[in-house]
N, C-alpha and C positions, 0 to 999 in steps of 0.2 A: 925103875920107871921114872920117866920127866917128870917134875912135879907138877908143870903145866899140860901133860897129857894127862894128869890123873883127873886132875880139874873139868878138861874139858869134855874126858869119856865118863862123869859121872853121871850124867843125865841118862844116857845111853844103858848105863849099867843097869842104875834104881829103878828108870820108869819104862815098865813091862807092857812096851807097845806093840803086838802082835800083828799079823796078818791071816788071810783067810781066803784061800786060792781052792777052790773043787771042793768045799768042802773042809779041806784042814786045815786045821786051826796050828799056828806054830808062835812062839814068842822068839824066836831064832832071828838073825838076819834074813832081809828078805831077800830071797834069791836072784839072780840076774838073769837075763832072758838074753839069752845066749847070741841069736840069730839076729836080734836089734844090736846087740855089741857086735856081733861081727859084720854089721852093715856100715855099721858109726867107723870101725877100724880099717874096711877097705874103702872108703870113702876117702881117709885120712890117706890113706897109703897111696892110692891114684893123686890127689890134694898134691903130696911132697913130689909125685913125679912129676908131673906137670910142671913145678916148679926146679926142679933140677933141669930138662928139657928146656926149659926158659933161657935158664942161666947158661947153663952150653950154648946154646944161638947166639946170645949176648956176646959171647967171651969167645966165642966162633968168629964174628963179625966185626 
């Protein structure tokens, strides 16, 4: 391990910051919410077409 990743995940490690979703209780990562990430990544993905679309007219013209 890096010794500056050790450093930085120490925090992460030692201090046992939990969450509490319905009820359960977890000290785990919190989990990701799926349907908001795949809102964020087709946004991004229409985003780059849009701009490749750009660029062909550009380079068309």
């Amino acid at each position: 391990m890096q010794i500056s990743r050790h450093w930085r995940l120490n925090a992460n490690r030692y201090r046992l910051e939990g969450y509490n979703i319905n009820n359960t209780k977890s000290v785990q990562a919190r989990p990701v919410n799926i349907e908001a990430a795949a809102e964020v990544v087709q946004a991004a993905q229409s985003d780059i077409k849009a701009e490749k679309q750009a660029e062909r007219q550009v380079v068309a013209a």
